[in-house]
C-alpha positions in Angstrom: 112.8 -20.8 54.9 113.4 -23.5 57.7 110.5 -24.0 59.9 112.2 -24.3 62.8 115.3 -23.1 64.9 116.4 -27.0 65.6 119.9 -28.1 65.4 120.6 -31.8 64.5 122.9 -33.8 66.9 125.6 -33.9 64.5 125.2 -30.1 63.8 125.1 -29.3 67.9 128.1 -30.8 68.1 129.7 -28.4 65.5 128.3 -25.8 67.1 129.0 -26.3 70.5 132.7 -26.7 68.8 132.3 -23.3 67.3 131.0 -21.7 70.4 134.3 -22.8 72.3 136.5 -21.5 69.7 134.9 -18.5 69.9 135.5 -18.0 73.4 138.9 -18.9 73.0 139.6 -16.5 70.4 137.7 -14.0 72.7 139.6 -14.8 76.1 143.2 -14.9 74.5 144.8 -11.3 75.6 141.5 -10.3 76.8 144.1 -8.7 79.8 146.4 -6.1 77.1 146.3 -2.9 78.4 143.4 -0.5 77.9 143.3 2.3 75.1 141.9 5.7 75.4 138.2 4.9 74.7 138.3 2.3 77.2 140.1 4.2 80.3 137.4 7.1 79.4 134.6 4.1 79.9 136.7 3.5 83.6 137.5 7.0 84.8 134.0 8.1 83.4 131.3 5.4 84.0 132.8 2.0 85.8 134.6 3.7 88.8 130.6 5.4 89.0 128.6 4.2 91.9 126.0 2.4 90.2 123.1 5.1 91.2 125.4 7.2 88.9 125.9 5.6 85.8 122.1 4.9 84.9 121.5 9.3 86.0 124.1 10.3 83.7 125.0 10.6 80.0 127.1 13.3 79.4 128.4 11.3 76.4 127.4 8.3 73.6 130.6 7.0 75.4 128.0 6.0 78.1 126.9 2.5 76.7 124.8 2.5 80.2 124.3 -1.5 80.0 127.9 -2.2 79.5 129.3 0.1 82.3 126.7 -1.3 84.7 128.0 -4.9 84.0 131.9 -4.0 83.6 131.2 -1.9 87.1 130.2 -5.1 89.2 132.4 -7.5 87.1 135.5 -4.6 88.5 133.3 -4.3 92.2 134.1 -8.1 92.4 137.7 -8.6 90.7 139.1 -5.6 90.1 139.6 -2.8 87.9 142.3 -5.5 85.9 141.5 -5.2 81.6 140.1 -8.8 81.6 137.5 -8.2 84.3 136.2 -4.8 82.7 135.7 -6.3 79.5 134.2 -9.6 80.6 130.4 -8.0 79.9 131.5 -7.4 76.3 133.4 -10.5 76.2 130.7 -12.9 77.4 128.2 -10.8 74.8 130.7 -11.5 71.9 130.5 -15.7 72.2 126.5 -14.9 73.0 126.7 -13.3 70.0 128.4 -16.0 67.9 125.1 -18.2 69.1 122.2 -15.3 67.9 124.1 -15.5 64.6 123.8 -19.1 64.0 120.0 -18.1 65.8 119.0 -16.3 62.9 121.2 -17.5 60.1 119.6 -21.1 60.5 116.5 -19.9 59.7 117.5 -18.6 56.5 120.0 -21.2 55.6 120.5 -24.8 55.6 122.7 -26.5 58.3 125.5 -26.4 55.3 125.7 -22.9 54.8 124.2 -21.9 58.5 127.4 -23.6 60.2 130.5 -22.2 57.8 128.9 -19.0 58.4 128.7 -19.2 61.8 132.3 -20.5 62.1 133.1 -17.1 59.8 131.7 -14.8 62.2 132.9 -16.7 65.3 136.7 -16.2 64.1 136.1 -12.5 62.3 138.5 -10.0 63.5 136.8 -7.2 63.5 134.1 -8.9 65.9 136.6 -10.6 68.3 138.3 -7.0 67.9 135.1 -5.3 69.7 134.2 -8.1 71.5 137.4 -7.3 73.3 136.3 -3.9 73.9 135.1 -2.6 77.4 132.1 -0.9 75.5 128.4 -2.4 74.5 129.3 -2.5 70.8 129.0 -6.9 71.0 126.2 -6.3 73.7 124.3 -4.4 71.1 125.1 -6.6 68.4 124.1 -10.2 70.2 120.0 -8.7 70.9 120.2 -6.6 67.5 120.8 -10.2 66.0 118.7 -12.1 69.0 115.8 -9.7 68.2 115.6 -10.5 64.4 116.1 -14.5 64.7 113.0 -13.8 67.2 110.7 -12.1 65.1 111.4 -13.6 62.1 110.3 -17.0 64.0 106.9 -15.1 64.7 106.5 -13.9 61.5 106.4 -17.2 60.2 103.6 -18.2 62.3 99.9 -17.4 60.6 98.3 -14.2 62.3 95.5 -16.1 63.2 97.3 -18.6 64.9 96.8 -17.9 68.8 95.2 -20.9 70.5 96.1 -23.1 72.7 99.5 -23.8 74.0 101.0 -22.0 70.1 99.2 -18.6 71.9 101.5 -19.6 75.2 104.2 -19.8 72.7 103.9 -16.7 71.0 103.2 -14.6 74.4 106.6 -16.2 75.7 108.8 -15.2 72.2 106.6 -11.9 72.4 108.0 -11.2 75.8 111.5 -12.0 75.0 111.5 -10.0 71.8 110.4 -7.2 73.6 113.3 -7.4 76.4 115.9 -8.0 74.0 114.4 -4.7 72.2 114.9 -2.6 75.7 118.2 -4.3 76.5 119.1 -3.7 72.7 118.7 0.2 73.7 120.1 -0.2 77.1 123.5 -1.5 75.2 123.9 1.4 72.6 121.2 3.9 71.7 121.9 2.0 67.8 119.4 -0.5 68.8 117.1 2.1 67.9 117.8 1.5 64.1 117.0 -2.3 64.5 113.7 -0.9 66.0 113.3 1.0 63.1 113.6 -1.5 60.8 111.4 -3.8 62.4 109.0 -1.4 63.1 108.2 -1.0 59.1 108.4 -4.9 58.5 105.4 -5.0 60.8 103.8 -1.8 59.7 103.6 -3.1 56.0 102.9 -6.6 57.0 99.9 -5.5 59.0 101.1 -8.2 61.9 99.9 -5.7 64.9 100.1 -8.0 67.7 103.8 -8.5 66.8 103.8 -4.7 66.5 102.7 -4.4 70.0 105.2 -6.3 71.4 107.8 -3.8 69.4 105.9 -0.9 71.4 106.5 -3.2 74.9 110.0 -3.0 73.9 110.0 0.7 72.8 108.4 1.2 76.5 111.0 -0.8 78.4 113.8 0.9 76.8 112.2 4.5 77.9 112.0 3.1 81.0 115.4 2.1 81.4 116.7 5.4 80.3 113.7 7.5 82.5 116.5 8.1 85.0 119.1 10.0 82.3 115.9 10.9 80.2 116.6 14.7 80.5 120.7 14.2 79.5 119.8 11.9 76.4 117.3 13.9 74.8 119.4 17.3 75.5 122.7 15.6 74.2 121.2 14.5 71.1 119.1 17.5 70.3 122.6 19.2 69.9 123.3 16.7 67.3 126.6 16.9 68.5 130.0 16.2 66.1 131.7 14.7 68.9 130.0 11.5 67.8 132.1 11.4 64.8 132.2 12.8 61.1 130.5 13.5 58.3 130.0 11.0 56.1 131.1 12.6 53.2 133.7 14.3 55.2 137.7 14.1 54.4 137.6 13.0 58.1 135.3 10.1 57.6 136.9 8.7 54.7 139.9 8.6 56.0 139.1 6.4 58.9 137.6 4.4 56.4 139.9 4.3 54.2 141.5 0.9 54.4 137.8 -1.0 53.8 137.6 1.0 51.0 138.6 -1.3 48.3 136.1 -4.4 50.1 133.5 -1.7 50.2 134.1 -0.8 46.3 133.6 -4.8 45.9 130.8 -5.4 48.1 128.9 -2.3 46.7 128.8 -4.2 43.2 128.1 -7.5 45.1 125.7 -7.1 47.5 122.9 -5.9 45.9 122.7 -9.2 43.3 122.9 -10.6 46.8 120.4 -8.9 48.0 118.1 -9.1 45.1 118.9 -13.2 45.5 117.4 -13.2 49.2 114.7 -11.2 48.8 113.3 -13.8 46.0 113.7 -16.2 48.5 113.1 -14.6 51.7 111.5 -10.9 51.1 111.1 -10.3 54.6 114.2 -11.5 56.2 116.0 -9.2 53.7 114.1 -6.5 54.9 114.6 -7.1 58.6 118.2 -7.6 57.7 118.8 -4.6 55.8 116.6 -1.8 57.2 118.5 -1.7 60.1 122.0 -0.6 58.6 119.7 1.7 56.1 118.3 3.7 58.7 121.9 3.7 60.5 123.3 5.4 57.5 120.7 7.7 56.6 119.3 9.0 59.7 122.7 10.2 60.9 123.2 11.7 57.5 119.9 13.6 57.5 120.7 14.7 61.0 123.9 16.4 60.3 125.1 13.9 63.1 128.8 13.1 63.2 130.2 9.1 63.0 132.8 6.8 63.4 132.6 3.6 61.1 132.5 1.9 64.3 129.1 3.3 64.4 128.0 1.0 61.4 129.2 -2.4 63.3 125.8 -3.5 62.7 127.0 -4.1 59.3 129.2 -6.5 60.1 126.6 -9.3 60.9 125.1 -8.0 57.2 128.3 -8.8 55.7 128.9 -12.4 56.7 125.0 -12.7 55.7 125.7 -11.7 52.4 128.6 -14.0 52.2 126.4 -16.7 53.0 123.7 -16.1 50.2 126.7 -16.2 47.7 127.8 -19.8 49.6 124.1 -20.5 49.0 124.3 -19.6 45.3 127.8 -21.5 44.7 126.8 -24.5 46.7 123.1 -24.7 44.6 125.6 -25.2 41.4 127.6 -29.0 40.8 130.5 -27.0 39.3 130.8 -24.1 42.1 130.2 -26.1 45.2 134.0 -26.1 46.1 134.0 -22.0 45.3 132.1 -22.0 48.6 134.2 -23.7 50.5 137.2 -22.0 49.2 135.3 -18.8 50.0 135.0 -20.1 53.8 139.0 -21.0 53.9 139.8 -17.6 52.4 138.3 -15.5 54.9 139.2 -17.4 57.6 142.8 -17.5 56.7 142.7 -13.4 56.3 140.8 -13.6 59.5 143.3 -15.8 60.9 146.4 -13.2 59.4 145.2 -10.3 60.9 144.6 -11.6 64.2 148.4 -12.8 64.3 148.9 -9.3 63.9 146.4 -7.9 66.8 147.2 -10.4 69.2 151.1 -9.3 70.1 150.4 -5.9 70.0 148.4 -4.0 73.0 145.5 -1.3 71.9 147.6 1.1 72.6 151.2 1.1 74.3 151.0 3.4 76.9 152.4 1.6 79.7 155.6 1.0 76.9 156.0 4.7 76.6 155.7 5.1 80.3 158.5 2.3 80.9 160.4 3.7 78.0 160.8 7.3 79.6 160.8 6.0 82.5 164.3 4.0 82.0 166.0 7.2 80.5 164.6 10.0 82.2 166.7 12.4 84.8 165.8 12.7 88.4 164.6 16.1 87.2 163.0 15.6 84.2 159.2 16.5 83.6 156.8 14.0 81.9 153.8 15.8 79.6 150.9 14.3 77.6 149.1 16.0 75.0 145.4 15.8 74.4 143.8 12.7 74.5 147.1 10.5 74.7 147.8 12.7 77.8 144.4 12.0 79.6 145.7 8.0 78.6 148.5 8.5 80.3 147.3 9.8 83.3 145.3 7.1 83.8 148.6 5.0 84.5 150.9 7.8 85.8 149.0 10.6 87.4 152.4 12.6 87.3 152.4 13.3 83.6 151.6 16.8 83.6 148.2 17.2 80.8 148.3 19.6 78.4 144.9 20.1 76.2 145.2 23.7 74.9 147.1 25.9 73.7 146.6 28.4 76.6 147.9 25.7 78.7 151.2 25.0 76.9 151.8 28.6 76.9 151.2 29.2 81.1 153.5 25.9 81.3 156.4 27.5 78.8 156.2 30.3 80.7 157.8 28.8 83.8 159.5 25.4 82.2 163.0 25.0 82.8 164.0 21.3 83.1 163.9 18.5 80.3 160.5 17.2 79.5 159.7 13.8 77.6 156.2 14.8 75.5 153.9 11.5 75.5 151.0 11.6 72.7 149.0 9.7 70.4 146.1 10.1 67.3 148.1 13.1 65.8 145.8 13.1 63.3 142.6 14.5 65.6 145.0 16.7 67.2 146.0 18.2 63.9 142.0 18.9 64.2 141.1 19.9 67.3 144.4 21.4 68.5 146.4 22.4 65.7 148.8 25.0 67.8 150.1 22.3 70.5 150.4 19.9 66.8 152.4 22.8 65.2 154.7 23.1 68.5 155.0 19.5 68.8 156.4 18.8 65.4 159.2 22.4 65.8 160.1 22.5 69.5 160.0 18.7 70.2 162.5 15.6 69.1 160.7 12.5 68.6 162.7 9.7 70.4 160.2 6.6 70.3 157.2 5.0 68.8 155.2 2.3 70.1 152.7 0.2 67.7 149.4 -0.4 68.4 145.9 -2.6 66.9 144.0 1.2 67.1 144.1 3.0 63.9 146.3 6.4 63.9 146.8 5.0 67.2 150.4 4.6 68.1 151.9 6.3 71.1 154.8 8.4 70.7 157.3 9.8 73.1 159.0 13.1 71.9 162.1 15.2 74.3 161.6 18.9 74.3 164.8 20.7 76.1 164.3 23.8 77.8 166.9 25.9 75.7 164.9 25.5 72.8 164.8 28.6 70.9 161.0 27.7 70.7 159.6 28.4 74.0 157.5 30.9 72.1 156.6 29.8 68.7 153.4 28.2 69.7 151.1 28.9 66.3 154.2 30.7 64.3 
C-alpha cells in the first residue's frame, strides 16, 4: 500500500486534466428537461422554504442535503434544470477527485490514473451526477470517508505525539463530517458506516472508532429536526422504496446489467481474493459497504431500485483496477490493461452519444406535440405519474391517478381528449384498470424517447363516442 496520498507533478497534471473532463462531460446538457423523479424533488422539497425541507421526510425521495443545496442554488438562479442540479453536479467532479483519493492509496500512479480517467467518463456516474438528487453527493464522502480512514489505519495506534497527534485529530474531524454529511446526502451512508464500523471493531483501532461515533452523532443531529418522520417511515419498511430483490419487478429493472453481472459474479471474487492478499483491510472497507446494502434491505423485507446499489459502481471500477493491476504485473499482459482501459471508455463513450441528444424524459415534446394538433376544444389528460410530470409544465392537463377518477371524469366527458403517460410498466402494477382502459378506449398517436428506463412518454387520442366510456376493468 502507498504511504502517502501525494501526486507527482507529472501525475497532477493528468489529473487536474481528468478533473476538467469530468466537468465537461458533467456540464454538457446539464439544462435537458427534468423527469419525474426530479420535478417530485422540485414540487416536493426545492420550492420548500428551507425551515421545511430539513422538518420533513414524508419520502426516501427527500435526499435532505441535496434539496437544501438545489433550493439556494434555484433561490439565486432559478428554478432552470442546470441550476437545480448544480449540487449534484459539482458532487459528481468532487467525486471523480475522492476516487483517485482513495484508489491512489491502493494503486500505483499507473493504474490509480486510468482508473480515475474510467470513472471520470462512466455513464452511469455522469448519468446521476446529472440528477437533481444526492446519489453523487453520497457517493463523493462514501468514497472521501474510506480514502480517509484508510490513511489512519495505516498509521501505528500508538502513534499520537506531537504534531502526527495534530494530524490525526484534524483527519479524525473530517472523517467524522464526511460520515454526517454522508447521511445528510442519502440515509445509504449508513451502510458505509456499517462497514467501517466492523473494520474498526475487529481491528481493535478505538480512537478511530470514536471518531465513527462523532460521525454517527452528527448525522443524528442533522436529522433531530425530521427525527420523528424518519424513524416512522422506515419502521413501515415501506415497498415504495422499490422491489424485492428476488422479485419479477426487480429483475426486470435490472435486466439489461444482467449479462455484466453474470460476468462480474465469476470475476470479482478472484479479484477480490487478489486485494485482500495484498490489502485485507482496504478490501474490507471496500466491500462491506455494498454487503450490508444488499443484505440489510433483503432481511428487512424493504423494497429497491438498482439505483439503490450506486455504491457499487465505485466497487466496480475498483475491481477493474485490481485486474489492470494483475495484467500490468505480467510482460506479456501489460497491453490487455490498456486495451481494457480503451474498451470501457469507448462503450462509455457509445452510450453517452446516445444519452446526450435525448432529454430524461420528453415531456415538454409531448406537450408541443398535442399542442400543434389539438382543437380549441380538446381536453389534455395525464395518467399517473407521467400526469403529475406533466403538470408540472402544463397545469391544465387534467390528472388522472385512479380508477375512481377516470370513471367520475367519463361520466361527464364529451369533447376529444389527447391521453399523455409514461412507465406503463408500474402502471400495469399499481393501476391496472386506467392500464386496461388505456390500451381499449385510447389510440396511441406518438412516442417520444427518453435516457429513463421504461421511460418514454406517450401521447394517446381517446374520442368521446367511444363505445368504451364504460369498460374500465372489463
Amino acid at each position: 500500500m502507498r504511504d502517502d496520498y501525494r501526486v507527482g507533478f507529472s501525475d497532477k497534471r493528468l489529473l487536474i486534466g481528468v478533473l476538467i473532463l469530468a466537468a465537461t462531460l458533467r456540464f454538457v446538457g446539464a439544462n435537458s428537461e427534468f423527469w419525474f423523479d426530479e420535478i417530485a424533488t422540485v414540487i416536493g422539497y426545492v420550492r420548500l422554504p428551507a425551515s421545511q425541507i430539513i422538518r420533513s421526510y414524508e419520502a426516501a425521495n427527500n435526499h435532505v442535503l441535496n434539496s437544501l443545496l438545489a433550493h439556494a442554488a434555484a433561490s439565486i438562479w432559478g428554478e432552470q434544470p442546470w441550476a437545480v442540479r448544480l449540487p449534484s453536479i459539482l458532487f459528481g467532479v468532487a467525486g471523480v477527485w475522492a476516487f483517485h483519493f482513495l484508489a491512489s492509496q491502493l494503486w500505483s500512479g499507473r493504474v490509480a490514473l486510468p482508473g480515475t480517467f474510467m470513472f471520470a467518463v462512466s455513464y452511469h456516474h455522469i448519468y446521476y451526477t446529472q440528477n437533481a438528487r444526492g446519489y453523487s453527493g453520497f457517493l463523493f464522502f462514501a468514497l472521501l470517508a474510506t480514502g480517509l480512514l484508510l490513511r489512519e489505519l495505516r498509521r501505528s495506534p500508538s502513534d499520537v505525539a506531537g504534531s502526527r497527534s495534530a494530524a490525526a485529530r484534524g483527519f479524525g474531524a473530517a472523517y467524522a463530517c464526511s460520515l454526517g454529511l454522508g447521511m445528510y446526502a442519502m440515509i445509504l451512508m449508513i451502510f458505509v458506516i456499517m462497514g467501517h464500523g466492523v473494520v474498526l471493531l475487529l481491528s481493535r483501532r478505538w480512537r478511530l472508532l470514536g471518531w465513527l461515533l462523532a460521525g454517527v452523532a452528527f448525522a443524528l443531529l442533522l436529522y433531530l429536526p425530521m427525527a420523528e418522520d424518519v424513524i416512522t417511515y422506515y419502521s413501515n419498511q415501506p415497498t415504495e422504496t422499490g422491489h424485492s430483490l428476488l422479485s419479477a419487478e426487480f429483475l426486470q429493472e435490472l435486466k439489461p446489467a444482467i449479462p455484466l453481472l453474470i460476468a462480474a459474479s465469476i470475476v470479482a471474487p478472484l479479484l477480490l481474493w487478489r486485494l485482500a492478499r495484498r490489502h485485507s483491510v482496504a478490501a474490507a472497507l471496500i466491500v462491506l459497504p455494498l454487503v450490508f446494502n444488499i443484505v440489510v434491505p433483503a432481511l428487512r423485507g424493504q423494497g429497491v431500485h438498482p439505483r439503490s446499489l450506486i455504491y457499487g459502481l465505485p466497487v466496480a471500477y475498483f475491481f477493474l483496477m485490481e485486474a489492470m493491476e494483475w495484467a500490468s504485473a505480467r510482460r506479456h499482459l501489460d497491453h490487455a490493461a490498456w486495451i481494457g482501459v480503451l474498451a470501457v471508455t469507448i462503450v462509455s463513450i457509445a452510450m453517452l452519444s446516445r444519452y446526450y441528444p435525448l432529454p430524461k424524459q420528453g415531456f415538454r415534446q409531448a406537450l408541443q406535440y398535442v399542442a400543434a394538433r389539438r382543437a380549441p376544444m380538446d381536453e389534455q389528460m395525464g395518467l399517473t405519474l407521467g400526469g403529475k410530470a406533466a403538470r408540472f409544465y402544463d397545469p391544465s392537463v387534467i390528472l388522472i391517478e385512479t380508477s375512481h377518477e377516470l370513471q367520475e371524469w367519463l361520466k361527464t366527458a364529451d369533447a376529444q381528449t389527447w391521453v399523455i403517460y409514461s412507465f406503463p410498466g408500474e402502471m400495469r402494477q399499481s393501476a391496472p384498470e386506467l392500464y386496461h382502459w388505456l390500451a381499449t378506449a385510447t389510440a396511441s398517436k406518438a412516442s417520444f424517447r427518453g435516457v429513463i428506463g421504461d421511460g418514454d412518454v406517450h401521447v394517446h387520442l381517446w374520442q368521446p363516442q367511444s363505445s368504451a366510456k364504460t369498460s374500465i376493468g372489463q
